[in-house]
PyMOL Python script that loads the backbone (N, CA, C, O; Angstrom):
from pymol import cmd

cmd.read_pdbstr("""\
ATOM      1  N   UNK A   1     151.932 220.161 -38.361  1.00  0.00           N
ATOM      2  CA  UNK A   1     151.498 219.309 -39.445  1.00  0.00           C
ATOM      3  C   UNK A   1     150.806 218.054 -38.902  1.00  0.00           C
ATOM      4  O   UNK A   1     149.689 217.719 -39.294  1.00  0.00           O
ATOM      5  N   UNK A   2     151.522 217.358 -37.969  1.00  0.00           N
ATOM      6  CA  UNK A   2     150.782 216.075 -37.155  1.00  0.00           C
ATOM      7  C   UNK A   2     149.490 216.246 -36.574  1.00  0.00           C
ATOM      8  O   UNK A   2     148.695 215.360 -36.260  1.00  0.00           O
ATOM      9  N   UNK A   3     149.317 217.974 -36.423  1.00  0.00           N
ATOM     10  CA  UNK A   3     148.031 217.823 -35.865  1.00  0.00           C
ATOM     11  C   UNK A   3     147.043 217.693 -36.833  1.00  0.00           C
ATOM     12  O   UNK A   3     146.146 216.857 -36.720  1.00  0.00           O
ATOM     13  N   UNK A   4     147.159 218.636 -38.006  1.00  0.00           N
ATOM     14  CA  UNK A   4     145.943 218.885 -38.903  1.00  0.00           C
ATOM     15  C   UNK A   4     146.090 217.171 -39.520  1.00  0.00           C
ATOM     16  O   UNK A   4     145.038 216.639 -39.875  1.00  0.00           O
ATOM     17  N   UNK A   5     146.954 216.638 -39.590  1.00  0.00           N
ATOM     18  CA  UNK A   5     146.417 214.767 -40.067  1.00  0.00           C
ATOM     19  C   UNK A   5     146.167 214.298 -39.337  1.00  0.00           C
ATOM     20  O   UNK A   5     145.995 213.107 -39.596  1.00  0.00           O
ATOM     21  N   UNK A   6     145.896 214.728 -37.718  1.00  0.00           N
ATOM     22  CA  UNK A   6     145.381 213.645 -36.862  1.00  0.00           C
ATOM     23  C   UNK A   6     143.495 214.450 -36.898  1.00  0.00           C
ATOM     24  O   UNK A   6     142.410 213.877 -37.007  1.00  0.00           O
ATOM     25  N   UNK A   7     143.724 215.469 -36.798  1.00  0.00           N
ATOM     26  CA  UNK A   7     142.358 216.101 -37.258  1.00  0.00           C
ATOM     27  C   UNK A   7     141.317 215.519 -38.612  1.00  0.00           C
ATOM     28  O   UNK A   7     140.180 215.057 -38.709  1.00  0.00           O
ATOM     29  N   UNK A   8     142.615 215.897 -39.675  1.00  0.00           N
ATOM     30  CA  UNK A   8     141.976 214.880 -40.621  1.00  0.00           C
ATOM     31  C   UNK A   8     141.375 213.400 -40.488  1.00  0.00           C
ATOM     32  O   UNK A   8     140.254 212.985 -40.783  1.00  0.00           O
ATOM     33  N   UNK A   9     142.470 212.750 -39.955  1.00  0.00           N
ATOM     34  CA  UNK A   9     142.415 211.129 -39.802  1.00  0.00           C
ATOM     35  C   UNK A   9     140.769 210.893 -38.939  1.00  0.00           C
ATOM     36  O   UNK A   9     139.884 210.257 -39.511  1.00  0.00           O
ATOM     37  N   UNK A  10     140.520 211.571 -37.353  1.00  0.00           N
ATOM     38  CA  UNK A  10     139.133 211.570 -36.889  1.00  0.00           C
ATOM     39  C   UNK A  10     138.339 212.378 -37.933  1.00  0.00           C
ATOM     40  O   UNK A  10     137.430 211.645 -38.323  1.00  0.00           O
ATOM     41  N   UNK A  11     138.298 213.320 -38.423  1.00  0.00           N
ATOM     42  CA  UNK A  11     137.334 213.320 -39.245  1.00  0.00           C
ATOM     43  C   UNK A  11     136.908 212.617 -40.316  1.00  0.00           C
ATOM     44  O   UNK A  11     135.746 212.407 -40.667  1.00  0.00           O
ATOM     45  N   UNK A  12     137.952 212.254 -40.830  1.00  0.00           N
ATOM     46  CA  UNK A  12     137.453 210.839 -42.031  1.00  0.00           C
ATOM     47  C   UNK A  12     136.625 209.647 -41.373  1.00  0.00           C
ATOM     48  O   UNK A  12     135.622 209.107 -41.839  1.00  0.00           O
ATOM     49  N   UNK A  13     137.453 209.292 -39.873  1.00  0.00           N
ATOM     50  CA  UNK A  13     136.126 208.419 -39.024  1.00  0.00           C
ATOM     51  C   UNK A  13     135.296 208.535 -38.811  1.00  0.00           C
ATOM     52  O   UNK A  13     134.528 207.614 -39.087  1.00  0.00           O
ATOM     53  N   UNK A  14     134.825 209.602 -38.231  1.00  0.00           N
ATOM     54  CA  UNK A  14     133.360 210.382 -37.902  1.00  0.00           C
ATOM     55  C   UNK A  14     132.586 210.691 -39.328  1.00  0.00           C
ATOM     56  O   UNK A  14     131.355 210.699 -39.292  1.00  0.00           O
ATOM     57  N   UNK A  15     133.187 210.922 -40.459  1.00  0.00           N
ATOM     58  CA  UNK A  15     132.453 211.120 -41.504  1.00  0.00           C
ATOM     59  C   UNK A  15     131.739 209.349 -41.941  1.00  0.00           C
ATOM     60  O   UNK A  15     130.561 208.994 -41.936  1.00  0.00           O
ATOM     61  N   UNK A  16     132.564 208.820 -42.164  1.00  0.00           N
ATOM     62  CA  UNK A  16     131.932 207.344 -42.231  1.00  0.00           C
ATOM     63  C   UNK A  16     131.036 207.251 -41.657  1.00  0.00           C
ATOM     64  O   UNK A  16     130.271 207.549 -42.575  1.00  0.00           O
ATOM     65  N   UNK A  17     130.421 207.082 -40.871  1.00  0.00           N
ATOM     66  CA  UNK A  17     129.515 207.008 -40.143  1.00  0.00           C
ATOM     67  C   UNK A  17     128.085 208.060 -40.015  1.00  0.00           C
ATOM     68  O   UNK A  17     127.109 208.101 -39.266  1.00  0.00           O
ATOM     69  N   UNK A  18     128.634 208.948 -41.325  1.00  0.00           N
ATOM     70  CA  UNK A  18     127.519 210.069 -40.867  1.00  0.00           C
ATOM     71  C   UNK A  18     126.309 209.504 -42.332  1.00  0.00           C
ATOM     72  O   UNK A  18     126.852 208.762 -43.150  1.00  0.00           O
ATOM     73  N   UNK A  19     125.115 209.778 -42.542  1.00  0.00           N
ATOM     74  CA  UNK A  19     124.519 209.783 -43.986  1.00  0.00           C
ATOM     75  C   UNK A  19     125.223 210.186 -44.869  1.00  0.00           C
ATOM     76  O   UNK A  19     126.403 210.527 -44.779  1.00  0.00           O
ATOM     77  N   UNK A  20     124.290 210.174 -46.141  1.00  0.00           N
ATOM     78  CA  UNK A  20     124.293 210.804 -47.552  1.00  0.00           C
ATOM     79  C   UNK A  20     125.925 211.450 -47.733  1.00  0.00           C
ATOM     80  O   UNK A  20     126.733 210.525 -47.814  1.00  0.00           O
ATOM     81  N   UNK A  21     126.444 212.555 -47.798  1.00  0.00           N
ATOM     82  CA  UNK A  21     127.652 212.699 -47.877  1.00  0.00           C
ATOM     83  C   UNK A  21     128.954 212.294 -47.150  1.00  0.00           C
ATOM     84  O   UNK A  21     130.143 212.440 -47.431  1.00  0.00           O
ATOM     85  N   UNK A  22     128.225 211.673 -46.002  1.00  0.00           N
ATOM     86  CA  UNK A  22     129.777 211.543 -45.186  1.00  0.00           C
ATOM     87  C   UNK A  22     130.478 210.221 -46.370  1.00  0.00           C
ATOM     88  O   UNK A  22     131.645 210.421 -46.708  1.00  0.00           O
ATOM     89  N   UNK A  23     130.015 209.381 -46.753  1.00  0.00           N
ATOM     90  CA  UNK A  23     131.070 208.529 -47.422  1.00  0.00           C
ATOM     91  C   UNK A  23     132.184 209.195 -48.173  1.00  0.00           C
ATOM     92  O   UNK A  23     133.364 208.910 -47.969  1.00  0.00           O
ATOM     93  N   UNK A  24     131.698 210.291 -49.244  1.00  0.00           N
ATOM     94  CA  UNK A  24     132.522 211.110 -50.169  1.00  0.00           C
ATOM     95  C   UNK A  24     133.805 211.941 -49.370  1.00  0.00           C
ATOM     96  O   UNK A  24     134.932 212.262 -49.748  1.00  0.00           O
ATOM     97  N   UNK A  25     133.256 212.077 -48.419  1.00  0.00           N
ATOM     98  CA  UNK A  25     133.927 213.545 -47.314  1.00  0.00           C
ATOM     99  C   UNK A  25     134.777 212.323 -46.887  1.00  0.00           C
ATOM    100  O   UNK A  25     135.958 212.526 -47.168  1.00  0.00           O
ATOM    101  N   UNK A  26     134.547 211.007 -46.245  1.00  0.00           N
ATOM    102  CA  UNK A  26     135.467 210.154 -45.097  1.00  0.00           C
ATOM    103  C   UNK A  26     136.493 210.026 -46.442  1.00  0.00           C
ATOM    104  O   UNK A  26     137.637 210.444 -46.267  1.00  0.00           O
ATOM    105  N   UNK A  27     136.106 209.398 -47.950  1.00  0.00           N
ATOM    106  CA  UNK A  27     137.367 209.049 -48.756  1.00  0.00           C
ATOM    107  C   UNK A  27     138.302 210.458 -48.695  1.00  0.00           C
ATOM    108  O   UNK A  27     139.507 210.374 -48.459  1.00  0.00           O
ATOM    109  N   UNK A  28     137.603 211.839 -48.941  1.00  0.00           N
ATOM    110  CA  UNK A  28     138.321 212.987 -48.900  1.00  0.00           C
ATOM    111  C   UNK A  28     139.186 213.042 -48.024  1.00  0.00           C
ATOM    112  O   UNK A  28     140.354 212.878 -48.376  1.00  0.00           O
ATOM    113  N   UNK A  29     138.833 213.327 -46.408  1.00  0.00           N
ATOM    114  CA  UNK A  29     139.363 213.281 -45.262  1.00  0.00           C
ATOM    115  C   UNK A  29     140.981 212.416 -45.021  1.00  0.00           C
ATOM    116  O   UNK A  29     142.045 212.895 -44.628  1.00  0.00           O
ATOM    117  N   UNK A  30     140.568 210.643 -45.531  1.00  0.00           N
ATOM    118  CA  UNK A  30     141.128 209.946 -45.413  1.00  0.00           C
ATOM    119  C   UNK A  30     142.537 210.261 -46.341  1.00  0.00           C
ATOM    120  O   UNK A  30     143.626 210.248 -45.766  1.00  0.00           O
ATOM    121  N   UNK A  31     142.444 210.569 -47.936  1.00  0.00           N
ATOM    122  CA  UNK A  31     143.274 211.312 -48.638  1.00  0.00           C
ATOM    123  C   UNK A  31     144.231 212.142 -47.804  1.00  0.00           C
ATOM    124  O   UNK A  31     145.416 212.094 -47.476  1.00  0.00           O
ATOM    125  N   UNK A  32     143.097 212.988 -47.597  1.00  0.00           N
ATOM    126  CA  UNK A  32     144.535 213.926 -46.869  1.00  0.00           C
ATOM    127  C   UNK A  32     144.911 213.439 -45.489  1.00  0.00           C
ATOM    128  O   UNK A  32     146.082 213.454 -45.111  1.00  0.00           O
ATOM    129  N   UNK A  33     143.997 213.043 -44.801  1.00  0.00           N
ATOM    130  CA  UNK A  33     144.903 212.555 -43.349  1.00  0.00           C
ATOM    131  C   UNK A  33     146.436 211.898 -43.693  1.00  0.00           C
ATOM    132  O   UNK A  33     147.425 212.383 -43.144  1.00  0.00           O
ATOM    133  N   UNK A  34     146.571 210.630 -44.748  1.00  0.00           N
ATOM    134  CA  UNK A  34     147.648 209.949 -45.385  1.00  0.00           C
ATOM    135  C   UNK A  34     148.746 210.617 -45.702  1.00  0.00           C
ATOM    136  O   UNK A  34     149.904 210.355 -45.380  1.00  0.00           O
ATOM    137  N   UNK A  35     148.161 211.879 -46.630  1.00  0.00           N
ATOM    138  CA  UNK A  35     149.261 212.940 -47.175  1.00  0.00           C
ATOM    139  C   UNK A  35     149.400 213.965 -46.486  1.00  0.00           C
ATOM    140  O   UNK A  35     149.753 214.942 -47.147  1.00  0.00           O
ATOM    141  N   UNK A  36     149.254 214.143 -45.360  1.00  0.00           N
ATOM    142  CA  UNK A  36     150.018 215.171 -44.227  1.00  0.00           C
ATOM    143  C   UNK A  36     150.312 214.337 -43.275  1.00  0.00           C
ATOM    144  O   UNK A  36     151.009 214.790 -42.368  1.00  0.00           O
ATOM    145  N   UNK A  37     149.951 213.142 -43.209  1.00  0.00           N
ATOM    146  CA  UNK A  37     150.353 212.197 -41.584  1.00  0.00           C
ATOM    147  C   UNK A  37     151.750 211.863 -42.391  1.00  0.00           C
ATOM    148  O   UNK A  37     152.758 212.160 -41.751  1.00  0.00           O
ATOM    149  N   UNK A  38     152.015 211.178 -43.955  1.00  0.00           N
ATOM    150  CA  UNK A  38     153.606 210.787 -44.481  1.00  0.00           C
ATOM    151  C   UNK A  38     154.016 212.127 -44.263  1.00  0.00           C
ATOM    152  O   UNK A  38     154.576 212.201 -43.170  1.00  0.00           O
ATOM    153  N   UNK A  39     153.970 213.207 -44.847  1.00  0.00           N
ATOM    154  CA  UNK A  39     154.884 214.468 -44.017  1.00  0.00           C
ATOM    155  C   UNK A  39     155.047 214.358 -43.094  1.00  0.00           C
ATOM    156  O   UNK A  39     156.273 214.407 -42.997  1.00  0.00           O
ATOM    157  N   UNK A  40     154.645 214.219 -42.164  1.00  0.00           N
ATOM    158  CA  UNK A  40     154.758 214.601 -40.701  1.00  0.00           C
ATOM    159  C   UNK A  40     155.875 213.957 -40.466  1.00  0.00           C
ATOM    160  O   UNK A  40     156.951 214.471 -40.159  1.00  0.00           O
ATOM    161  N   UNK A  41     155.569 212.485 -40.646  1.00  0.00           N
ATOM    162  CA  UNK A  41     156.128 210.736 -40.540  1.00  0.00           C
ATOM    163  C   UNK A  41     157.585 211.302 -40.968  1.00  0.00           C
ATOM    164  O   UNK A  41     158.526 211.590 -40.229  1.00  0.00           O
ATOM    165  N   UNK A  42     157.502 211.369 -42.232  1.00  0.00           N
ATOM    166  CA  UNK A  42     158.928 211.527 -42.779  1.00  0.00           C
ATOM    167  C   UNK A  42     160.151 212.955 -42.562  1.00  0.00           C
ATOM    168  O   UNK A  42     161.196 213.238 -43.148  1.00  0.00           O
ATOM    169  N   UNK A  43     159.578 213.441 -41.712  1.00  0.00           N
ATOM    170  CA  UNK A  43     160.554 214.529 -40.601  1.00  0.00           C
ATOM    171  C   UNK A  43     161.909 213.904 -40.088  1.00  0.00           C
ATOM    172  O   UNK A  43     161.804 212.908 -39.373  1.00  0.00           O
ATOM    173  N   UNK A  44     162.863 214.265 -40.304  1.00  0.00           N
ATOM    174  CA  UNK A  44     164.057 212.814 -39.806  1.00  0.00           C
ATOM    175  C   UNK A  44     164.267 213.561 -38.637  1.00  0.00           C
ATOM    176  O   UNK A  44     164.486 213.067 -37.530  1.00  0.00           O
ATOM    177  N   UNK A  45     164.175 215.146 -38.982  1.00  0.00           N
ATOM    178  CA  UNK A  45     164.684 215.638 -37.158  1.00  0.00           C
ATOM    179  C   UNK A  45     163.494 216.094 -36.188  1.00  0.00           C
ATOM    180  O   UNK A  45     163.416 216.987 -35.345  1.00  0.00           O
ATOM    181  N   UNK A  46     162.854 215.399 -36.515  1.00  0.00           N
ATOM    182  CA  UNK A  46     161.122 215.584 -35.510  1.00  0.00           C
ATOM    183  C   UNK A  46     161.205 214.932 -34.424  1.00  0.00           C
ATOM    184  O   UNK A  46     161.682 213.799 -34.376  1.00  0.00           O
ATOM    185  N   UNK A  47     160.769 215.541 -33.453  1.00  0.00           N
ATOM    186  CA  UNK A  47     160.948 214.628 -31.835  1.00  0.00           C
ATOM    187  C   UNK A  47     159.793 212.915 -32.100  1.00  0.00           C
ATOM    188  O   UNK A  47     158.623 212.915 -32.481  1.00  0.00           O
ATOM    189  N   UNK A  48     160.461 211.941 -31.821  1.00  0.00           N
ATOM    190  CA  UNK A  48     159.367 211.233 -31.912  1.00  0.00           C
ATOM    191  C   UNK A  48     158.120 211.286 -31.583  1.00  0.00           C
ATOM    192  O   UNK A  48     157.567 210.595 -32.439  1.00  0.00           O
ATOM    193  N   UNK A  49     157.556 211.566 -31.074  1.00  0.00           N
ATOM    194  CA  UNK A  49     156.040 211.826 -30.926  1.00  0.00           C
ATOM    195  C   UNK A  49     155.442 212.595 -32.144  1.00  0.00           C
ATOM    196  O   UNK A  49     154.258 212.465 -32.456  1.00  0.00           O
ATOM    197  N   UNK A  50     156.096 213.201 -32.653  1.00  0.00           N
ATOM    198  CA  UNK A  50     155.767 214.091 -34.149  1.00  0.00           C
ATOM    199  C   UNK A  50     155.959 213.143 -34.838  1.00  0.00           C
ATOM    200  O   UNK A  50     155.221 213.377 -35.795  1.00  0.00           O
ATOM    201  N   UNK A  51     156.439 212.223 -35.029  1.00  0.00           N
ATOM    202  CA  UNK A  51     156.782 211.575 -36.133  1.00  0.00           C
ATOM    203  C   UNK A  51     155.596 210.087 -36.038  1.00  0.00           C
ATOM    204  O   UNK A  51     155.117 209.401 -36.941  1.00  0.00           O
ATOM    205  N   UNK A  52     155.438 210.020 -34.560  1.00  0.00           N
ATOM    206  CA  UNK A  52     154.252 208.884 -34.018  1.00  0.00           C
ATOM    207  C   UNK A  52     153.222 209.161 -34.508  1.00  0.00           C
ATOM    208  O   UNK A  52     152.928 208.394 -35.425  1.00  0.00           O
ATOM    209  N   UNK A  53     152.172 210.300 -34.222  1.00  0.00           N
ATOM    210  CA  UNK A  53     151.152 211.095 -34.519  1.00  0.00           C
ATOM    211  C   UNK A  53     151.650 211.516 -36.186  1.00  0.00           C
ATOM    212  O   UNK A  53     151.044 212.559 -36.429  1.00  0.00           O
ATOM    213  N   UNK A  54     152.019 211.347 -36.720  1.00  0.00           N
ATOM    214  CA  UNK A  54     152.089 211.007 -37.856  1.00  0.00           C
ATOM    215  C   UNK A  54     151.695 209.800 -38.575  1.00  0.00           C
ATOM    216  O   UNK A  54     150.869 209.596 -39.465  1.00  0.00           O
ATOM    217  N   UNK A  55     152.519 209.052 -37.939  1.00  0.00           N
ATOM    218  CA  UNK A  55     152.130 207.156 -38.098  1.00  0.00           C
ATOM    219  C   UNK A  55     150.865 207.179 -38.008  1.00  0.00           C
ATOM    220  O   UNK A  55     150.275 206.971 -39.068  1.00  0.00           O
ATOM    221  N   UNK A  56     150.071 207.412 -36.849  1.00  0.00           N
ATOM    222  CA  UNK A  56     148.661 207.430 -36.952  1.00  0.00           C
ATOM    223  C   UNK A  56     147.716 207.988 -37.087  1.00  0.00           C
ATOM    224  O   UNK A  56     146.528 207.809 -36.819  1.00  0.00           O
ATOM    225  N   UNK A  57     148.415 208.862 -37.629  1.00  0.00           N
ATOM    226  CA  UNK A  57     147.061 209.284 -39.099  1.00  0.00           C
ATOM    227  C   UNK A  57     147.412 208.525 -40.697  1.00  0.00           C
ATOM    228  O   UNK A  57     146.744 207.865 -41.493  1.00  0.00           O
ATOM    229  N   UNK A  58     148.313 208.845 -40.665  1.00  0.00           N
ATOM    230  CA  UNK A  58     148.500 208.139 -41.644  1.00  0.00           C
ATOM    231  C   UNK A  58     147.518 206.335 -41.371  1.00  0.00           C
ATOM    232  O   UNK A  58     146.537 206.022 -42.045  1.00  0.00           O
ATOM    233  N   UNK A  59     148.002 205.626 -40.492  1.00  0.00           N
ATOM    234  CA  UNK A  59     146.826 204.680 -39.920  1.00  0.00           C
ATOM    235  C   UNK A  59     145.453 204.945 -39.819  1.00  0.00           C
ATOM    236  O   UNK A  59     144.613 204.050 -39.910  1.00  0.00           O
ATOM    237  N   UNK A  60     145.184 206.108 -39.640  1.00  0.00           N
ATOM    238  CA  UNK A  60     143.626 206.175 -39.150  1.00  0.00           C
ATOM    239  C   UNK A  60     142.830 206.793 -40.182  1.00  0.00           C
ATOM    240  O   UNK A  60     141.604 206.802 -40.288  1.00  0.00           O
ATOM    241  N   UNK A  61     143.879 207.408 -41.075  1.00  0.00           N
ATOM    242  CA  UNK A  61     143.330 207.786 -42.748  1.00  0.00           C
ATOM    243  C   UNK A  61     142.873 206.898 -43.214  1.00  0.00           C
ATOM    244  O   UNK A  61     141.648 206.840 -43.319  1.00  0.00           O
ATOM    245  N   UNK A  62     143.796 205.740 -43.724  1.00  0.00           N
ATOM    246  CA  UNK A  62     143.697 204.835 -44.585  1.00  0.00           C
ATOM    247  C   UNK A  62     142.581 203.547 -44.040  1.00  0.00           C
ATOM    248  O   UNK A  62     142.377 202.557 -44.743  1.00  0.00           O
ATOM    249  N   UNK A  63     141.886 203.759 -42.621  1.00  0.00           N
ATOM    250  CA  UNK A  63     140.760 203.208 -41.955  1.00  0.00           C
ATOM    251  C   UNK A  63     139.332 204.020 -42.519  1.00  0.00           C
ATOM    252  O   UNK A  63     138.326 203.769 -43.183  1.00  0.00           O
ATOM    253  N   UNK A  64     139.960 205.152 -41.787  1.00  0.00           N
ATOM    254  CA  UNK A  64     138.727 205.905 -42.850  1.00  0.00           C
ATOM    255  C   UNK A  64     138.338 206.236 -43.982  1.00  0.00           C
ATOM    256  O   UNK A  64     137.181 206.616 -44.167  1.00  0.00           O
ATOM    257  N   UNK A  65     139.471 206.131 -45.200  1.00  0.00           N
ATOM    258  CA  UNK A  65     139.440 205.865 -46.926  1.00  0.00           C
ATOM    259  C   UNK A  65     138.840 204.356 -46.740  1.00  0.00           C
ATOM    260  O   UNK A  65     137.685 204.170 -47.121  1.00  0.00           O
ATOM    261  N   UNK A  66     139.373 203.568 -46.326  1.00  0.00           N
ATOM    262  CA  UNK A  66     138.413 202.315 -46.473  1.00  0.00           C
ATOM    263  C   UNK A  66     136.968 201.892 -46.107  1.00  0.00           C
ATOM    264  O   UNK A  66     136.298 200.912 -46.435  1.00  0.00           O
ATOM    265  N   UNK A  67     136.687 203.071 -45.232  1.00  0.00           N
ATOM    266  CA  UNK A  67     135.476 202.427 -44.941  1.00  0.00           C
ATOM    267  C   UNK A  67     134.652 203.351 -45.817  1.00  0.00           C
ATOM    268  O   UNK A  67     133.548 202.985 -46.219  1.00  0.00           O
ATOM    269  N   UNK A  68     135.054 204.295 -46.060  1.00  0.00           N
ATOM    270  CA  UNK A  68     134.163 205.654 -47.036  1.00  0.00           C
ATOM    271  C   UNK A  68     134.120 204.297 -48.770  1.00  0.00           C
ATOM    272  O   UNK A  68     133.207 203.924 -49.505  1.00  0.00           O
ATOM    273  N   UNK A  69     135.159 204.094 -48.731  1.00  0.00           N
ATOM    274  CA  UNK A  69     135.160 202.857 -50.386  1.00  0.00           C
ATOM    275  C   UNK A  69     134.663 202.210 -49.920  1.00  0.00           C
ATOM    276  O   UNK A  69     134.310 201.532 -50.885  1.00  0.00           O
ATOM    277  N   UNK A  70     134.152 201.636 -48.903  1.00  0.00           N
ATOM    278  CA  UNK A  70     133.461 199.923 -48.868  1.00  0.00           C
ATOM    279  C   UNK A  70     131.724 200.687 -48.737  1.00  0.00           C
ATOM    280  O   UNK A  70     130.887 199.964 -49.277  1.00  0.00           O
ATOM    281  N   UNK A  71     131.120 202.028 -48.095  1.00  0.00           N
ATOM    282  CA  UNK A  71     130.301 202.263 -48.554  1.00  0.00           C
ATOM    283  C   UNK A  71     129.866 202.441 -49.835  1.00  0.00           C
ATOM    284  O   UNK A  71     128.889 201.840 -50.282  1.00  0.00           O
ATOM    285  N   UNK A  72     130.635 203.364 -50.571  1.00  0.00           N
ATOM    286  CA  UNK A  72     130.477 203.487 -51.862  1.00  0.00           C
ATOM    287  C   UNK A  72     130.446 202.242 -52.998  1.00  0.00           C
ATOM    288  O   UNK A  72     129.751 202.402 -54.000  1.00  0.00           O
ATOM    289  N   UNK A  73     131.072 201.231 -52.852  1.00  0.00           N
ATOM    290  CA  UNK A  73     130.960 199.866 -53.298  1.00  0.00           C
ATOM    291  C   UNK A  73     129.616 199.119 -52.844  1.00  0.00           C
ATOM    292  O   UNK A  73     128.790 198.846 -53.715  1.00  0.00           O
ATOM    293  N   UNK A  74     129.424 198.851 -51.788  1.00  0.00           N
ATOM    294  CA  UNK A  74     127.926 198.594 -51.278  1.00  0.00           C
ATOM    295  C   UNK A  74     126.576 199.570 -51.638  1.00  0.00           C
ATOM    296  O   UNK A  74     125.461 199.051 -51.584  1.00  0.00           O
ATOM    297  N   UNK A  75     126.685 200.635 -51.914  1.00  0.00           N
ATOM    298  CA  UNK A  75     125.659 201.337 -52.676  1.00  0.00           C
ATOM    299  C   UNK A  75     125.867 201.184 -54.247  1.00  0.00           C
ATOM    300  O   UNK A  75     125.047 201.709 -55.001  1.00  0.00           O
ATOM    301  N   UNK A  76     126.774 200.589 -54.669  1.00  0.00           N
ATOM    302  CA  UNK A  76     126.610 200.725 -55.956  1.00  0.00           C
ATOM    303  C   UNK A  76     126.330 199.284 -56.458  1.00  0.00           C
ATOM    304  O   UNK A  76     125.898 198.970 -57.567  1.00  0.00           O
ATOM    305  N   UNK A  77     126.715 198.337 -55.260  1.00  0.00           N
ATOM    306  CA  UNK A  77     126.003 197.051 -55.496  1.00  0.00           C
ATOM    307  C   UNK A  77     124.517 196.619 -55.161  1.00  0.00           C
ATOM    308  O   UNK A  77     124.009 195.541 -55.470  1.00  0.00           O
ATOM    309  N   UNK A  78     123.957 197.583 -54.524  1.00  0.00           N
ATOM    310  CA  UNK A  78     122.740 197.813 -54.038  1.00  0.00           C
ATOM    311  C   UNK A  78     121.914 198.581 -55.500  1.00  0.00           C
ATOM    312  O   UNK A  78     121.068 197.978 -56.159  1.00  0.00           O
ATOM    313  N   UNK A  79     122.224 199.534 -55.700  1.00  0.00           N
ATOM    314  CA  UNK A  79     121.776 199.967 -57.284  1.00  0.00           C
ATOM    315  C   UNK A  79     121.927 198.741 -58.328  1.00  0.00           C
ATOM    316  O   UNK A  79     121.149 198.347 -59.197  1.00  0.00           O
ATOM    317  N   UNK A  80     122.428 198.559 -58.173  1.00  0.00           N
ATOM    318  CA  UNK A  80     123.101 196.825 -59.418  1.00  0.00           C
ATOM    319  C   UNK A  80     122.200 196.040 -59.112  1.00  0.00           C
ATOM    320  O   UNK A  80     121.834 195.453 -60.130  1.00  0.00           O
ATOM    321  N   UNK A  81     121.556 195.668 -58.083  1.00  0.00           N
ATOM    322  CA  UNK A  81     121.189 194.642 -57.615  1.00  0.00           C
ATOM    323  C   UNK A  81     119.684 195.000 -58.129  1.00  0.00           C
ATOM    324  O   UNK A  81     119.121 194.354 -59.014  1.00  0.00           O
ATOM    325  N   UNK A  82     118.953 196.423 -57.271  1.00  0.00           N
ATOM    326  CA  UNK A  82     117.539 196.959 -57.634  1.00  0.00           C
ATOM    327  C   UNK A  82     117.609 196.803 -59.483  1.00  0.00           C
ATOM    328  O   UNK A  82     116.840 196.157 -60.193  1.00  0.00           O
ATOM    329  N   UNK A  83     118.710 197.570 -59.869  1.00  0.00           N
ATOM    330  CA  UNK A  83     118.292 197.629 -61.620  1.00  0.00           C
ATOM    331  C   UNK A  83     117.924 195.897 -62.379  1.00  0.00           C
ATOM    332  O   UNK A  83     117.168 195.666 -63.322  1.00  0.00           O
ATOM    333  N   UNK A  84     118.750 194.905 -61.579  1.00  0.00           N
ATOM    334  CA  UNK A  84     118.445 193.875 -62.467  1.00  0.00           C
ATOM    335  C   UNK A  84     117.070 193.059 -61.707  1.00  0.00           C
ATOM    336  O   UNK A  84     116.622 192.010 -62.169  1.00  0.00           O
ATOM    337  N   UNK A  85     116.627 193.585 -60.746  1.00  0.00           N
ATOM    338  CA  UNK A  85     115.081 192.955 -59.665  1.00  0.00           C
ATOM    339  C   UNK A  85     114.415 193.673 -60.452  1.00  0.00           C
ATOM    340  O   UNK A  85     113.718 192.856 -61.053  1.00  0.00           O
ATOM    341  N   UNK A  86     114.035 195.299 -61.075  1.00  0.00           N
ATOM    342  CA  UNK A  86     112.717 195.989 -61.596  1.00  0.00           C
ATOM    343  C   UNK A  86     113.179 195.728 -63.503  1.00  0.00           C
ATOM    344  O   UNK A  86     112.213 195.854 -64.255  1.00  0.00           O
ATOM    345  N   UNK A  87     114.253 195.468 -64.040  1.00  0.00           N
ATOM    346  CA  UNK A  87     114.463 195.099 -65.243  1.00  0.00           C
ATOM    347  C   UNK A  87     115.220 196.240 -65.817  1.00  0.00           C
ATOM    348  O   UNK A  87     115.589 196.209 -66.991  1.00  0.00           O
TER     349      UNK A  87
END
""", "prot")
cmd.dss("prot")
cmd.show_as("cartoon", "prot")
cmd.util.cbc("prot")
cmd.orient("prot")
């Protein structure tokens, strides 16, 4: 389980950063990195390191949900901005 949210978690990073769809895909990514990294996390009899690599995805999700929303907020303030410059 720790792996596919640490998989998730870099792909939500790498999606940020890509054009046109990566914003949608990094909030996606980031979603689930969170909700399989708290599974992982919340294992009480998991060797720690399972339960670490959990922690950080769950961390590296919620980096990459944020930066996928702060694009999507900046393009939509960028549209806001053009609609009230042409009328």
């Amino acid at each position: 389980m720790q792996r596919l949210a640490l998989v998730l978690a870099l792909s939500a990073l790498v999606a940020a950063a890509l054009p046109a769809p990566g914003l949608y895909l990094a909030i996606g990514f980031g979603i689930g990195a969170i909700g399989t990294g708290w599974i992982a996390y919340r294992r009480r009899g998991a060797p720690g390191f399972t339960r670490l690599a959990g922690a950080a995805a769950v961390t590296l999700g919620m980096v990459g949900l944020m930066l996928g929303t702060l694009r999507v907020v900046l393009a939509l303030a960028a549209i806001r901005h053009l609609e009230r410059m042409f009328g």
